[in-house]
ROZA-248264 format. One line per 4 residues: their letters; for each residue x negated, y, z of C-alpha. Coordinates in nm, 4 decimals, always signed. Each point is the difference from the previous one (the first is absolute). Example, Ala and Ser with C-alpha at 12.3 -4.5 7.8 and 13.67 -1.06 7.14 Angstrom:
BEGIN
as) -1.2300:-0.4500:+0.7800; -0.1370:+0.3440:-0.0660
end
This chain:
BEGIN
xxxx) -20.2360:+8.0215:-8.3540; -0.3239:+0.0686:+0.2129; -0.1799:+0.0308:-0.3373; +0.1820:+0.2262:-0.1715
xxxx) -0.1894:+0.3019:+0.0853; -0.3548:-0.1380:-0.0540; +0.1173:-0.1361:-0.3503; +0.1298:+0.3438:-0.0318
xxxx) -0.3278:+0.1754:+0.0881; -0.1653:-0.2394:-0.2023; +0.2054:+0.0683:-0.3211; -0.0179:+0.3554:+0.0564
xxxx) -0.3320:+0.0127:+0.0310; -0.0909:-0.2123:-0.2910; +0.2541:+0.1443:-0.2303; +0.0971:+0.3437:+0.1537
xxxx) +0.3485:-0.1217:-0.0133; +0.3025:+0.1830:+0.2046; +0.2399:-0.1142:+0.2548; +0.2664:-0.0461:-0.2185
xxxx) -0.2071:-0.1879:-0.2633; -0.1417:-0.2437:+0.2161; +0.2950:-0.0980:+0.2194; +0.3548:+0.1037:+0.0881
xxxx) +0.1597:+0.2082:+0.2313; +0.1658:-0.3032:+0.1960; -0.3411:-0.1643:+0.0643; -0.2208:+0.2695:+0.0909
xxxx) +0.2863:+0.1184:+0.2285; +0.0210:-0.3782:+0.1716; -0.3455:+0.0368:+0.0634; -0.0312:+0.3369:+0.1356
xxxx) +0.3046:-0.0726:+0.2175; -0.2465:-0.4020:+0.0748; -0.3166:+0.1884:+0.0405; +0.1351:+0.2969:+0.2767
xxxx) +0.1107:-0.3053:+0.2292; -0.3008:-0.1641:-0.0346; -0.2318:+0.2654:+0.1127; +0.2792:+0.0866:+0.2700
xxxx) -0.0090:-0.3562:+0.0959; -0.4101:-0.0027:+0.0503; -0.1327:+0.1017:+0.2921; -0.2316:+0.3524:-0.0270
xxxx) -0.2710:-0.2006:+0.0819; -0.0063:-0.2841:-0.2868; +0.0860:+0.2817:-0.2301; -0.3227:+0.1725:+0.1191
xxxx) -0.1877:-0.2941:-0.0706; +0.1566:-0.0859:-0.3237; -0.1036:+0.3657:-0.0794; -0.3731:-0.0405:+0.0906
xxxx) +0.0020:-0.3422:-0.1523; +0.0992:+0.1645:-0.3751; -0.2805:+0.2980:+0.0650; -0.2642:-0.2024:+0.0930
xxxx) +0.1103:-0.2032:-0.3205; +0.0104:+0.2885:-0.2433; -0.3521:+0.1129:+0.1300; -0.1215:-0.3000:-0.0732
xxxx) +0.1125:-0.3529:-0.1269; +0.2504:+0.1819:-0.2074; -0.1988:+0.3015:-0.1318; +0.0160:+0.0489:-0.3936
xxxx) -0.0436:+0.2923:-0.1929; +0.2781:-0.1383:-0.1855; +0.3062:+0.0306:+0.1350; +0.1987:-0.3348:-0.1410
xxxx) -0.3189:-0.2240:+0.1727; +0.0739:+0.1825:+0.3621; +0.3508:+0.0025:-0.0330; +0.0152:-0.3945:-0.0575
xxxx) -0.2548:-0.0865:+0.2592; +0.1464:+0.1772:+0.2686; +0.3280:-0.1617:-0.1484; -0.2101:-0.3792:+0.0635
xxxx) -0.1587:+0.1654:+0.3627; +0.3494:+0.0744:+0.1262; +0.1358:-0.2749:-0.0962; -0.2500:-0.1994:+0.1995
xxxx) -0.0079:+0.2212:+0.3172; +0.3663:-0.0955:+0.0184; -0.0944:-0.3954:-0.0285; -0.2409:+0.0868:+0.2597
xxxx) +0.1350:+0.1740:+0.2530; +0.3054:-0.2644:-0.0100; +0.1804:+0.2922:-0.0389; +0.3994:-0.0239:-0.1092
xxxx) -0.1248:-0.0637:-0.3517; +0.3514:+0.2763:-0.1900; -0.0938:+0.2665:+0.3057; -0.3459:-0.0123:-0.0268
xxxx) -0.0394:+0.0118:-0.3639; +0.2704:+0.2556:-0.0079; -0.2471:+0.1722:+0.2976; -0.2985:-0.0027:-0.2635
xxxx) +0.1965:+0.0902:-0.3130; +0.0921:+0.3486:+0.1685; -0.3267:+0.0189:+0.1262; -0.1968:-0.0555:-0.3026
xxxx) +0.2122:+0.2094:-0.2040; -0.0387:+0.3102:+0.2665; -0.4013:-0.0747:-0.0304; -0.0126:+0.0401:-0.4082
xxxx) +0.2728:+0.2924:+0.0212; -0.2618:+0.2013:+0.2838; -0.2592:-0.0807:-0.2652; +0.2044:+0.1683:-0.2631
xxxx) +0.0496:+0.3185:+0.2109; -0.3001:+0.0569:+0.1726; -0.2601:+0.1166:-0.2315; -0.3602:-0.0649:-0.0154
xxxx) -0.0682:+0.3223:+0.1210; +0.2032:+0.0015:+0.3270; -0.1033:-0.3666:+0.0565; -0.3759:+0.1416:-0.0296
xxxx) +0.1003:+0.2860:+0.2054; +0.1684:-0.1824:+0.3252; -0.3303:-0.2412:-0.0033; -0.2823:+0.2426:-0.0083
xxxx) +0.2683:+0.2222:+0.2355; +0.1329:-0.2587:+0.2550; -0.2351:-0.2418:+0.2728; +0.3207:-0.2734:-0.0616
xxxx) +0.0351:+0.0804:-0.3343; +0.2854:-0.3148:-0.0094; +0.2028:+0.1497:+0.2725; +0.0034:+0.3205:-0.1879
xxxx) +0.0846:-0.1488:-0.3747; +0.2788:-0.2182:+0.2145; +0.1229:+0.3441:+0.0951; -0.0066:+0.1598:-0.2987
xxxx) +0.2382:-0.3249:-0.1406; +0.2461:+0.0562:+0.2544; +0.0096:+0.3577:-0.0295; +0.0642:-0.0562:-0.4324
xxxx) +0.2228:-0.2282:+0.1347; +0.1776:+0.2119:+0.2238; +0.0194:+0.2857:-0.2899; +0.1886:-0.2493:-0.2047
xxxx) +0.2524:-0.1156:+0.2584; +0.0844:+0.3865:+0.0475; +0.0822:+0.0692:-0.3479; +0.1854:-0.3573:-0.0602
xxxx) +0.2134:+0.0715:+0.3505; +0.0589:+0.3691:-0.1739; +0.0958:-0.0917:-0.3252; +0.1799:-0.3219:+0.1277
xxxx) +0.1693:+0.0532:+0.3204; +0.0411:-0.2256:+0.3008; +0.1091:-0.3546:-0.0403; +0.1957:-0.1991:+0.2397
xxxx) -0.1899:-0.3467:-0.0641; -0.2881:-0.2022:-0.1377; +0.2177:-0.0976:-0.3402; +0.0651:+0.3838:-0.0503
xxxx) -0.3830:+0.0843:+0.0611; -0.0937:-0.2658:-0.2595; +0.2437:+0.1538:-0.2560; -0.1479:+0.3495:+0.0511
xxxx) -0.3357:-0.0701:+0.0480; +0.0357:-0.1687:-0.3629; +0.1541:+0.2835:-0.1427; -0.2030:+0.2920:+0.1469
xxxx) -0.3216:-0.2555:-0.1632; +0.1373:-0.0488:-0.2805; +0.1169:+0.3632:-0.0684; -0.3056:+0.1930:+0.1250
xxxx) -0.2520:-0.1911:-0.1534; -0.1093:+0.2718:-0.2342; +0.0013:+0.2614:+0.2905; -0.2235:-0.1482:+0.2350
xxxx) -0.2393:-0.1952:-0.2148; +0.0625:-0.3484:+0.1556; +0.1458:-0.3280:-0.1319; +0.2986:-0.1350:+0.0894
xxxx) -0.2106:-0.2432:+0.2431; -0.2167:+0.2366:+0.1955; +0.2968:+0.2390:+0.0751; +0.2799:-0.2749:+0.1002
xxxx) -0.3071:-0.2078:+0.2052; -0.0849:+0.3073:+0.1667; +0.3487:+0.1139:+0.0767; +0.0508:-0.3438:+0.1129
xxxx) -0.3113:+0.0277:+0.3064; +0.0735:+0.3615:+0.0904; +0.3604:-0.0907:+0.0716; -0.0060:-0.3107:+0.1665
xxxx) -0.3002:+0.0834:+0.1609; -0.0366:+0.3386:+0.0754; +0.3648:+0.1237:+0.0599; +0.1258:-0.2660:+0.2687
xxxx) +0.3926:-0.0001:-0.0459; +0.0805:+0.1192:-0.3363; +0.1161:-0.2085:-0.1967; +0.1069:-0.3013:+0.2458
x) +0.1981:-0.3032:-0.0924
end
């Protein structure tokens, strides 16, 4: 299960393909429901450093104009942070999935132009394109809790945050993957309780 969403990305990527034609309801919901424990069950910290770890690997090892190259070597980096770090090998790699999905969705919404804009603007540029994620983020956990309502546990958040990806697709402009990984962070990172088990 703690591949499904990098296969995912990667099929998506490659092939543009949808949610539903890639895999079904039942298992993206399993791993939605897998994937908010997880990150609940990491400590901010790790997270933090998980987060850094896939940056510094994007900028870098991992950078590719194209986008099926990136996408599998941070698939192989994260992989082998996880071996690393001795990590709990399902958590962690369920850690990096969410992670690395988040990083190629912010790269899909923030354009050229405001990237350019928030370097030549900001002394700690990072801190500022970090902010700029969460507050995309944030956006998109408004209108999902608006359109979707509260839910009373993680199984319930899984189903909705697979519908509202799934059914909004068109209307924000992201995949399946970038909207259900960063639904995934904001809400069992950013909003404490909700959502508990």
């Amino acid at each position: 299960m703690s591949r499904a969403l990098s296969l995912v990305v990667l099929c998506a990527l490659a092939a543009g393909a949808g949610a539903d034609e890639t895999h079904r309801a039942e298992a993206r919901v399993a791993w939605l429901e897998h994937a908010l424990a997880a990150l609940r069950a990491t400590p901010p910290a790790a997270l933090a450093q998980a987060s850094d770890y896939a940056h510094v690997m994007s900028r870098s090892s991992c950078a590719s104009a194209v986008e099926r190259l990136k996408v599998e070597c941070l698939m192989t980096a994260s992989r082998q942070y996880c071996r690393k770090k001795g990590a709990e090998s399902e958590r962690c790699q369920l850690d990096m999935d969410v992670i690395v999905a988040t990083l190629l969705g912010d790269a899909q919404q923030i354009s050229t132009e405001k990237r350019y804009q928030i370097m030549t603007h900001y002394k700690d540029y990072r801190r500022e394109l970090a902010r700029e994620s969460r507050r995309l983020a944030g956006a998109l956990a408004v209108d999902f809790r608006l359109r979707m309502g509260e839910s009373g546990n993680d199984a319930a958040v899984a189903r909705d945050i697979d519908r509202y990806c799934v059914a909004s697709g068109d209307e924000n402009a992201l995949p399946w993957q970038s909207c259900a990984a960063s639904l995934v962070w904001f809400i069992a990172t950013e909003t404490g309780g909700e959502g508990e088990r």
